[in-house]
N, C-alpha and C positions, 0 to 999 in steps of 0.2 A: 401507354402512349405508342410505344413501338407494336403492340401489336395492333392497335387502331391505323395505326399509317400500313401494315403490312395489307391488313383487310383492303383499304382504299386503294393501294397500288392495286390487288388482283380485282378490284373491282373495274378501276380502269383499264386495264390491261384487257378485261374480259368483253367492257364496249367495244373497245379499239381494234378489236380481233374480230370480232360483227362484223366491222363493217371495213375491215382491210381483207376481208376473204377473198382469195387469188382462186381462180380456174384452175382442174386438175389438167396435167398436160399426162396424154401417151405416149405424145413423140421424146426421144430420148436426143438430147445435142450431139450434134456431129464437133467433135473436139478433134483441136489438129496442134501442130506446133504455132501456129498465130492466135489462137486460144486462149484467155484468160480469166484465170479462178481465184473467185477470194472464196479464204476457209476463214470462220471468226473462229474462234476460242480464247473467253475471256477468262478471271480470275487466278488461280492458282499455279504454283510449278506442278504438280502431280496432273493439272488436268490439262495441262499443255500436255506435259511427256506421253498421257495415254493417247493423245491425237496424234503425235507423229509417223505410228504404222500404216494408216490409211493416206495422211499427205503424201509420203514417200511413197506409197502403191502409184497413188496417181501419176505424181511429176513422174518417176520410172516409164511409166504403161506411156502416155501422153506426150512427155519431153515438152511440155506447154511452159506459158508464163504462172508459175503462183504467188499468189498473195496472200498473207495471213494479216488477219487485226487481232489483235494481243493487246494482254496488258499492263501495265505499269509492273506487275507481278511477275509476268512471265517469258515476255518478248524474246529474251535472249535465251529461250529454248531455241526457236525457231531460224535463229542465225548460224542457217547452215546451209551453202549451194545447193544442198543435195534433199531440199526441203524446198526454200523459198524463196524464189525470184527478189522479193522484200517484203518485207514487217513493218506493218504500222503501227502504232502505239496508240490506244483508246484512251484519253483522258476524262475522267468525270467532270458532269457537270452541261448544262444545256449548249452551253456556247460551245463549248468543245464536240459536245452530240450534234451542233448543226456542221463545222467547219467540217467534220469527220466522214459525215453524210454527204455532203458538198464535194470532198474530196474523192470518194469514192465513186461517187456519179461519174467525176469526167474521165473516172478510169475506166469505165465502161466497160465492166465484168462481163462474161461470159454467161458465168454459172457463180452462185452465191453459196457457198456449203455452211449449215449450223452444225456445230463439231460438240456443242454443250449435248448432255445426256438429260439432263431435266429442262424445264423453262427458267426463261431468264428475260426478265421481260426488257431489259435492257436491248438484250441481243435482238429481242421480238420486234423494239420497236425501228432496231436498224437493219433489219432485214429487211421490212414493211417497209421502210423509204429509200433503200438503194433501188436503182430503177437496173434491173435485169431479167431478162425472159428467162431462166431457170432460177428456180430457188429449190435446192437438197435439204430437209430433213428428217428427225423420226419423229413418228406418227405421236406426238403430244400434245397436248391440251393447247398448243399454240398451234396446230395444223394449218389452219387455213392460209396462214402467210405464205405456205410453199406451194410450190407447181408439183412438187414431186415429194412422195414421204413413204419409209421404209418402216417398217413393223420394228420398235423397240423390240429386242426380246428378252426373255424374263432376266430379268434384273438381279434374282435370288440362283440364278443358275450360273449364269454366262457373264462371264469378267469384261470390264468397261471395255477393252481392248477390241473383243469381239464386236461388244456393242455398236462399237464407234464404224468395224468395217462392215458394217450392214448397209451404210450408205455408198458402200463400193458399187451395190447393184441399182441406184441410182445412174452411173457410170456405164451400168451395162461390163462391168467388170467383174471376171473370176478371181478370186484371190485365194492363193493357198493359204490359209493360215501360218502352217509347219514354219514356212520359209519368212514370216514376218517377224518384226521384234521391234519393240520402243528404240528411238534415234534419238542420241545425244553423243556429240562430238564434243571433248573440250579442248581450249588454245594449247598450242605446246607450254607455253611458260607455264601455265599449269601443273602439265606432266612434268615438265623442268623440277618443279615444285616437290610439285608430292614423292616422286622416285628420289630426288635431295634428300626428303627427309629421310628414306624410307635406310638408302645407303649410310648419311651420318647416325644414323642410331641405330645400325647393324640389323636392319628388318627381314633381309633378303635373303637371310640359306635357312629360313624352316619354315612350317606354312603359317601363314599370316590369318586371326580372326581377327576382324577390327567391331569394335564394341562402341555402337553411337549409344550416345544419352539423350539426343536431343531430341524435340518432334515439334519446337512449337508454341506449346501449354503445357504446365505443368500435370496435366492431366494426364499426360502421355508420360509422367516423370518414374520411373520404374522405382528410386528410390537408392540413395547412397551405402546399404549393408546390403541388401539385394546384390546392388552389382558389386560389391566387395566379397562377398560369396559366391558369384560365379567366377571372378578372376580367381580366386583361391581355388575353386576345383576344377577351371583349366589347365591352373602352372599343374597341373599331377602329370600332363603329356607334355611333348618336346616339341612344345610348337613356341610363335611367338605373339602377344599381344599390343593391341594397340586401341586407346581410349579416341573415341573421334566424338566433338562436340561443337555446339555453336559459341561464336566468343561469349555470349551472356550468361553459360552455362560452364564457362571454365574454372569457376571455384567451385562447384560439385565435382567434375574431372579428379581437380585435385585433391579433395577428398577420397574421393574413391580410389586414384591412383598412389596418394600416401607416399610418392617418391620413386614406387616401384615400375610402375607401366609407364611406357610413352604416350604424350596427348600429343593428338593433331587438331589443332583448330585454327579456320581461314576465314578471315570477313568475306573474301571471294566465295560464292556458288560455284565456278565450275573449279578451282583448286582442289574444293571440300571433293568434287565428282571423279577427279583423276585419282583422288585416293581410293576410292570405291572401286574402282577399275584395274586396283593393283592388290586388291587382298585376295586370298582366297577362302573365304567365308564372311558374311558379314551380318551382324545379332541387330535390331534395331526398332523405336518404335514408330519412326516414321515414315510414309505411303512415298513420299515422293523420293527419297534416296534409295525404297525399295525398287522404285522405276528403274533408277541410273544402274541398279547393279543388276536385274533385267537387261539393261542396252549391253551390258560386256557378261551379260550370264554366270555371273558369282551368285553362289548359293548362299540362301537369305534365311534366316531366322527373326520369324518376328514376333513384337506382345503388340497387341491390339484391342482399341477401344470399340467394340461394335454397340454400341448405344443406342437405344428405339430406332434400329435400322433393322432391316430382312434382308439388304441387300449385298450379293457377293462381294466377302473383305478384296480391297485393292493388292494384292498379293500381286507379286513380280511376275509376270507374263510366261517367261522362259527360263528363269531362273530355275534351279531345284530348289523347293521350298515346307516349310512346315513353321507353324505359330503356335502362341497360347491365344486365345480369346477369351476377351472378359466383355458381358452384357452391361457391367457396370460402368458409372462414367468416367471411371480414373481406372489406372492398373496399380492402385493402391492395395487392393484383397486377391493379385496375382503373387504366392510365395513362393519362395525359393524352389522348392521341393517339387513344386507342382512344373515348374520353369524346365529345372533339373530335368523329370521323369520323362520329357520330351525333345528335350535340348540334346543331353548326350548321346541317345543312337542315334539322331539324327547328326550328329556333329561326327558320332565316329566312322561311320557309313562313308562319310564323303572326306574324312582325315586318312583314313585308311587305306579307303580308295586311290586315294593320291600317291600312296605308295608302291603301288602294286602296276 
């Protein structure tokens, strides 16, 4: 049944795009500080954090009004001056697709940017009814909704990050890369937070790995003797460890930690991200925490699910970095050994480093 309704949606989605084809435009907008941009990017926390390089180029270059539409998932990525004038919140559902449409007309956009990397036919079909004489995206099987579209480029080569600033030259804008990096701020109680703990449980005079379990699905679940044999041959150096997990996943923690490791776990998202921002090293199987430790550049170790995909693993941007990958769809048949033989120089490399 699901996949009968999925055929139907790209079948309508595929009229709808007929006969919503926009004109290509050559002229490029004259953008000033009276200027105003909405960027969407809906679903996920990872695939907000990847669009915040290119929002930030903008508002920087421009000093304009922006606006992003977010969603119920991610919005408070984007709640940051230094990002977005304001955040609207996308709810499902038709009523909501009209008021949201509705709303955004009388805001009377400038320039429209799609920030998604694939289709989304959601997003297609609110592009297609906000009324504004630019519309930003890349060149995918939805094209014709926009005035202006930039060459995806290979996907198997070049990290989402890159991806996303292609639509800079939309913009008629240079971007260095080097000087770019994923944006995420969090509140200070936050930081209040995380450095709390980090002081009452004596965290702070050796270097800090912090070891998440979490990602999600179990699927991404590495496995409770798994991680009880990497904490046993990290205590063999004179550093300090710390279990970081989601609350649903805090009786594995305590398994794994047996009494002896510190857990950090916060129903809050951006407390969970101040911690990340105070380790220095962090092991883990999830894309979107690897973002956060990308924005403060703590070097990542990661295991990864790459499943019937070709396309470049979401790996930290700017972080120093190195993974195991598994083609399979759990990191069930990733073992110890195999973890080990690429975990430890890359761990000693940069523990080492630190001393010198």
């Amino acid at each position: 049944m699901k996949k009968l309704e999925l055929v139907i949606r790209k079948l309508l989605l595929t009229i709808f795009l007929f006969f919503c084809r926009r004109s290509r435009s050559s002229d490029v907008p004259v953008i000033s500080q009276n200027s105003r941009i909405l960027f969407i990017r809906l679903n996920r926390i990872g695939d907000a954090l990847v669009a915040t390089p290119l929002i930030k180029a903008v508002k920087d270059k421009f000093n304009c009004q922006v606006h992003v539409l977010a969603s119920t998932n991610n919005h408070f990525i984007f709640n940051n001056s230094t990002l977005a004038d304001e955040v609207i919140v996308f709810q499902k559902g038709v009523k909501n697709f009209i008021s949201t449409v509705t709303k955004l007309n009388r805001l009377n956009y400038d320039v429209v940017v799609d920030l998604h990397d694939d289709v989304s036919s959601t997003v297609s079909y609110l592009i297609a009814f906000i009324e504004s004489r630019y519309k930003f995206g890349l060149n995918k099987s939805n094209h014709k909704i926009f005035t202006h579209v930039v060459e995806r480029i290979d996907s198997t080569k070049f990290h989402v990050v890159e991806r996303l600033l292609e639509l800079s030259k939309s913009f008629s804008m240079a971007i260095d890369n080097s000087k770019t990096n994923i944006v995420y701020r969090f509140q200070p109680e936050s930081e209040f937070v995380a450095k709390s703990f980090i002081e009452n449980n004596s965290l702070s005079k050796k270097f800090l790995i912090g070891i998440n379990i979490s990602a999600g699905s179990m699927a991404r679940f590495w496995g409770i003797e798994k991680y009880k044999q990497l904490i046993s041959q990290l205590s063999r150096y004179d550093i300090n460890l710390l279990l970081l997990c989601d609350e649903n996943d805090l009786k594995d923690a305590q398994l794994i930690s047996n009494g002896s490791t510190s857990i950090y776990f916060q129903k809050k998202y951006d407390s969970f991200c101040a911690m990340i921002a105070n380790l220095d090293l962090l092991i883990t199987p999830d894309t979107s925490i690897v973002h956060i430790a990308s924005a403060y550049e703590v070097p990542v170790f990661g295991l990864y699910v790459k499943y019937k995909t070709v396309d470049k693993i979401w790996s930290p941007y700017k972080s120093d970095f190195d993974c195991v990958v598994t083609e399979d769809s759990t990191l069930n048949n990733i073992s110890f050994e195999t973890v080990k033989q690429k975990f430890i120089p890359f761990f000693e490399k940069i523990y080492y480093g630190s001393k010198n």
